[in-house]
N, C-alpha and C positions, 0 to 999 in steps of 0.2 A: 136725569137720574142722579146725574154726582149732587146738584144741588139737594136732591132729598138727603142724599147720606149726611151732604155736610150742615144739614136743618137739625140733625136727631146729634151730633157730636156734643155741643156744647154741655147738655142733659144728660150723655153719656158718661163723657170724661168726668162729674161731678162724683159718680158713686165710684172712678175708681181712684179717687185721692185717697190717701191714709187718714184711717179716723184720727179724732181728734186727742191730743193726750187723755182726757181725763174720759171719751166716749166711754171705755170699758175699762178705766183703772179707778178702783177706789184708792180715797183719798188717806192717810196716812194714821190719822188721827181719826178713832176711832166713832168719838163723840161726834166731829165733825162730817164723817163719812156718813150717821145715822141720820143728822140734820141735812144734808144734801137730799139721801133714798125719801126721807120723810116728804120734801117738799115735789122730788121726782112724781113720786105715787101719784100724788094731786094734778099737775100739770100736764095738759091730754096734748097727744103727738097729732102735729098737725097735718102729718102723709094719712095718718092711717087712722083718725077720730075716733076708734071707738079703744085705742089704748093708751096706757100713760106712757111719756115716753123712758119710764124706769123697765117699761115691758118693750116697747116696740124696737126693731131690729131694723127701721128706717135711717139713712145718713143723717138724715136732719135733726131726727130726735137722739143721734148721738153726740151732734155739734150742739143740740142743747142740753144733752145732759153734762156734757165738758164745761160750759158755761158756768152751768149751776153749779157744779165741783167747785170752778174756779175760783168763784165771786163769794162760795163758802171758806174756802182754805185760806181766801184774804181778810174775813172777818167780815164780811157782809150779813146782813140780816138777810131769811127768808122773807119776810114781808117786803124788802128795799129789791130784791131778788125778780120777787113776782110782781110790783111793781116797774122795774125795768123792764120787763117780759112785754107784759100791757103796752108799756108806751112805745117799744121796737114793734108789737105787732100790730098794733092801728096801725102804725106805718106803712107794714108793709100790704095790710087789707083794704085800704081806702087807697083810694086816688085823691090827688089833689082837688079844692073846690077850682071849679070853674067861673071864670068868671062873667058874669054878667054883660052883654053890651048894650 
């Protein structure tokens, strides 16, 4: 029985960290806060698929929208943005190849 509890903790303990600064702070700069939401709208939250995560109330989709804040307020492009997005998330969707023997 104690192993079940301490099987569900890890997953637990995850929604109760403090969101991430930028999860529900817009960003200062007005221009910049509208090119962040712009790019939010588009990019679907991967807890709960059928929202963007400018809409979804998921942890995950708050640590990505803090991201997207972020990588806006240092002068990144949406396009170099949503490209990074891509290559961290094959990552974490595939598994390694295997190899052959």
């Amino acid at each position: 029985m104690v192993a079940v509890l301490f099987a569900f903790t890890p997953a637990a303990a995850q929604d109760r960290l403090p969101p991430a600064p930028y999860a529900y702070q817009q960003l200062n700069d007005p221009a910049k806060e509208a090119q962040a939401k712009a790019l939010m709208d588009t990019l679907r939250c991967l807890v709960c698929q059928g929202q963007s995560i400018a809409d979804s109330d998921a942890p995950l989709a708050g640590d990505m929208r803090h991201e997207v804040r972020a990588k806006i307020a240092a002068g990144e492009s949406p396009d170099a943005i949503r490209a990074w997005l891509d290559r961290r998330l094959v990552r974490l969707r595939t598994f390694p190849a295997r190899r052959r023997r």
